[in-house]
N, C-alpha and C positions, 0 to 999 in steps of 0.2 A: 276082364278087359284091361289094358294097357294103352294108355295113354300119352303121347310126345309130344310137349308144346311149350311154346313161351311162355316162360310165367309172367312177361310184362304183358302178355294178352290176356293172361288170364287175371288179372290184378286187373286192367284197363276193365274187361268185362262185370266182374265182380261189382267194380266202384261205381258203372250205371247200371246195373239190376236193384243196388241199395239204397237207390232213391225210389225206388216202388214198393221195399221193406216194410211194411205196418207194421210200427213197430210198438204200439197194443193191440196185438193179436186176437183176433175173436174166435179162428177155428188153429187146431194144433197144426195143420196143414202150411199155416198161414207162416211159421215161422221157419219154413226149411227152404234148403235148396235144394234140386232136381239136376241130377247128372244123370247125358246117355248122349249115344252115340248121333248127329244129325242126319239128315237124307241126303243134304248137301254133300258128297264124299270129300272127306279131309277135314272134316268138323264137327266140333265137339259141342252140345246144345247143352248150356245152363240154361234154366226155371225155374221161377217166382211166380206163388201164385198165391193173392192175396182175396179177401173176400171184393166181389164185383171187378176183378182186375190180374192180369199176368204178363207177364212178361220176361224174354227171349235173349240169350244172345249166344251165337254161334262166332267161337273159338278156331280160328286153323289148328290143325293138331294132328300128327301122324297115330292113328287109332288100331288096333289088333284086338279082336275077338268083340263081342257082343255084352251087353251089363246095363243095368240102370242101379243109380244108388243116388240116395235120402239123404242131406245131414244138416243140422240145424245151422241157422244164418250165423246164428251168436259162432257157433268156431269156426267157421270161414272168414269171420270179418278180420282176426287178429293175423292170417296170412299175411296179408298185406303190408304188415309191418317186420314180419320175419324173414319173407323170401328173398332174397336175392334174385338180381335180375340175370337170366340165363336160362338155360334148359331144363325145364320141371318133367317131372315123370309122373304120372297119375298110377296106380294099378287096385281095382277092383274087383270083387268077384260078383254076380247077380247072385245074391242070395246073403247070409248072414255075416258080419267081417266087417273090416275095417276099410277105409280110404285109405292109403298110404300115401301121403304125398315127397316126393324123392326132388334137390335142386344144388346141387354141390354138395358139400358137408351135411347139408341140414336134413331130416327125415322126419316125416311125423304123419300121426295116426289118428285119423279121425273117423269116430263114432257116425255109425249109420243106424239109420230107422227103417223100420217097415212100414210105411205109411202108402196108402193108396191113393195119387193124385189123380187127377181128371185128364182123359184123353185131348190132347191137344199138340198141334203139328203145325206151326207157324209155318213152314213152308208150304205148307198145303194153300194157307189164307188169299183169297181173292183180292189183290190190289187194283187199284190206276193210279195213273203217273200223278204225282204231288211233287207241286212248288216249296221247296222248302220257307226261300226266305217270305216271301211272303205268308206264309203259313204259320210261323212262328211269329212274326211281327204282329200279324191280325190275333192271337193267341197272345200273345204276351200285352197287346194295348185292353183289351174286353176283358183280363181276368182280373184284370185289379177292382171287378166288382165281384169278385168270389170271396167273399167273407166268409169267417167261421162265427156267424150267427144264424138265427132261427128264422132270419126276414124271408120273404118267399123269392124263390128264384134264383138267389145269391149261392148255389150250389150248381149253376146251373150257365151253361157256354151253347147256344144254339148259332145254329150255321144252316144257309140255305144257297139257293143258287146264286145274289148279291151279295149277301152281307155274312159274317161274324156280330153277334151281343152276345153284350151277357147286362142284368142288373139287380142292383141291392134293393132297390126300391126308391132308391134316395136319386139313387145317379143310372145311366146309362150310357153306354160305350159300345160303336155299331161300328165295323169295320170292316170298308170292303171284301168280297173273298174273289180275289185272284189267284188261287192257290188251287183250287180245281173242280169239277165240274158237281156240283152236289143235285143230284135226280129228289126234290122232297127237301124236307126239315131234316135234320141230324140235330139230336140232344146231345150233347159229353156232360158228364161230371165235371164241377171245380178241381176236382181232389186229381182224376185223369190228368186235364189239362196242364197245372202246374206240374205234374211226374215227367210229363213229356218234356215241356220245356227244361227241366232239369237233365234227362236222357237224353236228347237231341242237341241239347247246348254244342258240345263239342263231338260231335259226331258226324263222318264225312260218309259216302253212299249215294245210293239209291234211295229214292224214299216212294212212299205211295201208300195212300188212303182205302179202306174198303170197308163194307159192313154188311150189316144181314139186320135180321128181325129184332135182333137181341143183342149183335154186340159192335160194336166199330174195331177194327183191326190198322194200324200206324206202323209204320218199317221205316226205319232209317238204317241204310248198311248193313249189320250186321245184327242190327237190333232192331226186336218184333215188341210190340207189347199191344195188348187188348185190354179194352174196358167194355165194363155191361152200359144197355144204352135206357137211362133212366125212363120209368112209365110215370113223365108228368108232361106239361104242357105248358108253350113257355108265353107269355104275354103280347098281345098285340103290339108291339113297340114300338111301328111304324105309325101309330095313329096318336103317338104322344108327338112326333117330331112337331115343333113347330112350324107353320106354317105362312107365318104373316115375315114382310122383307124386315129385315135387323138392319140397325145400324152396329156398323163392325168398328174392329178394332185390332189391328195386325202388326206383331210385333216382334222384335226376336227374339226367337223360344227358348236360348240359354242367357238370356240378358235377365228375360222376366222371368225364369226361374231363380235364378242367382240372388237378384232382387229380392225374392220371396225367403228364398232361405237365408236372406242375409236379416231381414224381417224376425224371423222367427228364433233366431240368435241375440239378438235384439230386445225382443219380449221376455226372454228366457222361464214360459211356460214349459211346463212340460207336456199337457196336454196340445194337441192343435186347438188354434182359440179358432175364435168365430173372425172371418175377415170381412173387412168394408172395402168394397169397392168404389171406387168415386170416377168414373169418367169425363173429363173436361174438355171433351173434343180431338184434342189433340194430342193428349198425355191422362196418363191413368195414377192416382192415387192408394194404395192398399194401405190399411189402415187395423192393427190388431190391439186387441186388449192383453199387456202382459202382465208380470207379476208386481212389476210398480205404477203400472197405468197405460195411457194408452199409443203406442210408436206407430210412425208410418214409412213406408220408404219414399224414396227420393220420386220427384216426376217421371216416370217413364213415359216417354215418346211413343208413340204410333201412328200408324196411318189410315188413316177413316174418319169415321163420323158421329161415332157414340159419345153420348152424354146422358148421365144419370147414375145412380146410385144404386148397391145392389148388397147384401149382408151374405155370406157362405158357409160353410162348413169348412176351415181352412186345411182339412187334412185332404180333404177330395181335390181342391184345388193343386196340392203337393203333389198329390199321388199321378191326377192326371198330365198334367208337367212333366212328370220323372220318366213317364212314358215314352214322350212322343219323340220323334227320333229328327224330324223334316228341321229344317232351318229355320223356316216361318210358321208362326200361331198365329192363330184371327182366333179374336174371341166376338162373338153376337150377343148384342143385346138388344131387349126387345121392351122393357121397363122390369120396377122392382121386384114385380110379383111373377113375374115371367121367367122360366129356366135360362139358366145363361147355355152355351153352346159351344165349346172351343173344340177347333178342328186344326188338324194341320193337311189338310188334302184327301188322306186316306182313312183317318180316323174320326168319328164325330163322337163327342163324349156332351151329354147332356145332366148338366147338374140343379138341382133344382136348389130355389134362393131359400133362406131363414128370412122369418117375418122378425125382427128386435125390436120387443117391447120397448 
């Protein structure tokens, strides 16, 4: 087979299939890429396929004759920095040999395998139509509770016909889902969900949602990728929201950030310390322990009615901050012992207080 295409398509493709790369390998399968010809005519289908996850992306490319060929990630990835941009020439044969890749001057021959991957045809996969941006925005405000620890659930991004969560145990993050129509619960993986937002970042198309028994299928453009759809169960999480009215607290969401990270420069921990919140009505106090004792920031203003004192976890606090995108934050408070609540319209993130001895 013979292959005619842009090498800047073929680089652009390359550089999001390698953020679904596992890159500690658990099956030898796990480390290659998959070249062959697509059903789309005039397109050339790279494949990654990693354990519980794969992923697609179809190249324009003038193609002649028929071939599939194997070759590991690791000598693909150094193209990138040798091809020049212009007309690449692929040629293969189905069976034992080389990749030859051809781009001006440069030529070069890369090692293929015999390896036998899993029947799979991204274009076949059953979509419906998906909102992008809000799909990614509800996905990027809920995973900041996908931790790489053993707490339960914290690997774990559910979606129903309302909402987006996900939680560590500690905190919880519930976000609308305006993105499209979900028939049932859908489980994703942590590990899924950040791949995606890393592939779909800068990625323009079509996009659309679909699944089966066993896997969820995601498209954006010209890129497919699938994940397996985990057998666990995700927590009532709607019978934690609090329930009783809060006095709030609303304010501007890069003021009080800014504030905080100016806090934390300040203390110059390098852990995130534990933070005091102090509400006086009208203005809110934070208040951290650093490595010479203990700073607070300046009053900030808001509009409401809370007062009382509350102790946090001052990284959650950061994290959920660095999220939210809206112009105004309210945060609820309800007393010391009671989860605090900050939303900014579309996202509700529930953090639960520290008791300080």
């Amino acid at each position: 087979m013979q292959v005619e295409l842009d090498s800047r398509d073929l680089m652009g493709a390359l550089s999001k299939l390698f953020y679904v790369w596992d890159q500690k390998p658990r099956l030898p399968k796990d480390q290659f890429l998959r070249i062959a010809r697509a059903d789309q005519a005039g397109h050339l289908r790279l494949s990654i396929f990693c354990t519980g996850m794969e992923a697609h992306a179809l190249v324009p490319a003038t193609i002649s004759g028929d071939g599939v060929f194997a070759t590991p990630l690791a000598v693909m990835m150094p193209l990138s920095k040798v091809l020049p941009d212009g007309k690449a020439k692929l040629t293969f044969k189905d069976g034992k040999g080389f990749l030859r890749v051809q781009t001006g001057i440069y030529q070069l021959n890369l090692a293929r395998d015999a390896l036998i991957f899993p029947e799979s045809n991204p274009e076949k996969w059953d979509f419906q139509p998906l909102k992008i941006v809000p799909f990614m925005s509800a996905l990027e405000q809920v995973s900041i509770c996908n931790v790489e620890t053993a707490r339960p659930y914290s690997d774990l991004v559910y979606i129903d016909e309302e909402s987006f969560a996900a939680t560590d145990s500690y905190r919880l993050a519930v976000a609308a889902n305006e993105a499209f129509h979900a028939s049932g619960a859908l489980l994703l993986t942590g590990d899924l969900v950040k791949k995606v937002l890393k592939m779909f970042a800068y990625t323009v198309g079509d996009t659309g949602i679909g699944w089966d028994e066993s896997s969820v299928y995601l498209r954006r453009g010209n890129l497919y990728v699938a994940g397996r759809r985990p057998a666990k169960t995700f927590p009532q999480f709607r019978a934690v929201l609090p329930k009783s009215t809060p006095a709030t607290a609303s304010f501007h969401a890069f003021n009080l950030s800014q504030a905080i990270k100016r806090l934390l420069v300040v203390a110059g921990s390098r852990n995130q310390p534990l933070m005091m919140l102090r509400f006086n009505g009208t203005t809110l106090t934070i208040t951290a322990q650093g490595d010479s004792g203990e700073v607070s920031t300046e009053d900030q203003p808001f509009i409401g009615d809370a007062q009382g004192v509350m102790v946090l976890n001052g990284k959650y606090l950061v994290d959920t901050l660095s999220v939210i995108k809206e112009e105004k934050v309210t945060l609820e408070y309800r007393g010391v012992k009671m989860p605090l609540i900050i939303t900014d319209g579309f996202c509700i993130h529930v953090l639960q207080p520290i008791e300080k001895s």
